[in-house]
NUFI-555251 format. One line per field, with one value per residue (C-alpha): residue number from 0; residue in three letters; x, z, y. Coordinates in steps of 0.25 Angstrom, whole numbers. Layout:
! residues N
seq [NUM / ...]
type [Ala / ...]
xx [X / ...]
zz [Z / ...]
yy [Y / ...]
END
This chain:
! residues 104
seq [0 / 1 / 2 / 3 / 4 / 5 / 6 / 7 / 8 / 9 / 10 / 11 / 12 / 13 / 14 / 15 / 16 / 17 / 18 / 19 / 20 / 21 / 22 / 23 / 24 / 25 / 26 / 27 / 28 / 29 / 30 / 31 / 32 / 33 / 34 / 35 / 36 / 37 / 38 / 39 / 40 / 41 / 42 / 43 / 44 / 45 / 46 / 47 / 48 / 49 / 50 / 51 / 52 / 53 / 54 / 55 / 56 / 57 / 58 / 59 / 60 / 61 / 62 / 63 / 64 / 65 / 66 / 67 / 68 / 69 / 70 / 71 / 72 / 73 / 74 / 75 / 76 / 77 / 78 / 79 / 80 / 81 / 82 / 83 / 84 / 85 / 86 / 87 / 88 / 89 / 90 / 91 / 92 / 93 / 94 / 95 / 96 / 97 / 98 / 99 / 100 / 101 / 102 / 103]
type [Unk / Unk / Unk / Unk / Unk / Unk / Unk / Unk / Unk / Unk / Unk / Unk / Unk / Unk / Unk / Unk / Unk / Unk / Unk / Unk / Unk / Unk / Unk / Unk / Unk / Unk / Unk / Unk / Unk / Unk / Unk / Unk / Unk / Unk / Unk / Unk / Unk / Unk / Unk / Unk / Unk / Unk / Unk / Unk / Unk / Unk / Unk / Unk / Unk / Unk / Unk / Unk / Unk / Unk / Unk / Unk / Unk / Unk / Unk / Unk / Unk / Unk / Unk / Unk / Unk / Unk / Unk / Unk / Unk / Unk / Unk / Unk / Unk / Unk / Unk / Unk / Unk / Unk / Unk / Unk / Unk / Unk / Unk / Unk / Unk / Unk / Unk / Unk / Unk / Unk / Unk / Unk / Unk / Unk / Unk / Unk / Unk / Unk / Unk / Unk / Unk / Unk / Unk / Unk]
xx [109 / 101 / 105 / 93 / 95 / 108 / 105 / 93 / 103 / 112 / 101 / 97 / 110 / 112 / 99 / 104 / 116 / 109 / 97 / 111 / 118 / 104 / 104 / 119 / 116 / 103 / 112 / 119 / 108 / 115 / 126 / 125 / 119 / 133 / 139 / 127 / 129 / 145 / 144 / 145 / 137 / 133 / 143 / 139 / 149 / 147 / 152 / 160 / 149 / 139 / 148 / 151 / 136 / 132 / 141 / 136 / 123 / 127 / 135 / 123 / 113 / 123 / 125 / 112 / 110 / 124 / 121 / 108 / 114 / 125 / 115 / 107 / 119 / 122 / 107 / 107 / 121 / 115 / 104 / 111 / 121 / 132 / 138 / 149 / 155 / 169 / 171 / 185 / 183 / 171 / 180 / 189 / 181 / 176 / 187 / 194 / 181 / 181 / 195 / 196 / 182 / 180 / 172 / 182]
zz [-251 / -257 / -271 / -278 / -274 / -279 / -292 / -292 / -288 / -301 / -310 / -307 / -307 / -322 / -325 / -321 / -329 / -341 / -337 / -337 / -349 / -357 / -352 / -356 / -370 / -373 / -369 / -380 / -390 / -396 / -404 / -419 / -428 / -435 / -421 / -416 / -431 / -429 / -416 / -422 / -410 / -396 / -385 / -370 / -358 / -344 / -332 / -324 / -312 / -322 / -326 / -311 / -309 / -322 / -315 / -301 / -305 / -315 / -302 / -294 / -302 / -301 / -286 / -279 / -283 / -277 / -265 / -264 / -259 / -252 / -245 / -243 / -239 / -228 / -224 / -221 / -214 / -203 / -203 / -198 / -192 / -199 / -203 / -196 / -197 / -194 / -188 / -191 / -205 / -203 / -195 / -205 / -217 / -212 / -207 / -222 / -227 / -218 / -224 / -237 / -241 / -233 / -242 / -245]
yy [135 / 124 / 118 / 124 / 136 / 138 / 133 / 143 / 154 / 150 / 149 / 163 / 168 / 162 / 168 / 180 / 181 / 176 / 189 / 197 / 192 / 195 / 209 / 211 / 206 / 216 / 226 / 224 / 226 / 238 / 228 / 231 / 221 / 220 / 214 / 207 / 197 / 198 / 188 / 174 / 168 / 173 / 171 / 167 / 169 / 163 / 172 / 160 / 162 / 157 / 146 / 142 / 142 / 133 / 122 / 122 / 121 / 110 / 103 / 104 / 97 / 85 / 88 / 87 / 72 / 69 / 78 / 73 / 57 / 63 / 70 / 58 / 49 / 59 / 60 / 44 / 44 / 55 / 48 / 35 / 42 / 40 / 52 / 57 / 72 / 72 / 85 / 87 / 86 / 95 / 105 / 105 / 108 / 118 / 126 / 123 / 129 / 142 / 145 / 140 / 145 / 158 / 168 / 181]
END
């Protein structure tokens, strides 16, 4: 999945939450005016997906630049033939990722 379109897929889903908060609150049109005055200020609550999601799309603003020379660095080395993959390492990622990280 490319970076753009997961920030795409967290705005939508922000805006959808907000589309749904919205819906919530005008179904609460039938408060009183007496309890509607009584609230000192208007509250807003998060979920902690919506949270989650603010600060991944914070992070990646930072992360493309970063990615974008590590990307280059490793571009050059292939190019020059430079850059090695130790396949030991590589075995052993992967197999720690299959069993640590296997989806329940």
């Amino acid at each position: 999945m490319k970076i753009n379109d997961l920030t795409h897929n967290i705005s939508k889903m922000a805006n959808t939450e907000t589309a749904a908060n919205r819906q919530k609150d005008e179904g609460n049109t039938t408060k009183s005016a007496a309890e509607k005055t009584s609230q000192a200020a208007e509250r807003v609550e998060l979920s902690n997906a919506s949270v989650e999601y603010s600060n991944a799309a914070e992070k990646m603003e930072v992360a493309p630049v970063e990615r974008a020379e590590k990307i280059e660095s490793l571009r050059m080395k292939i190019k020059s033939d430079e850059y090695f993959v130790d396949s030991t390492k590589l075995a052993e990622k992967i197999v720690n990722d299959t069993l640590f990280n296997a989806p329940e």
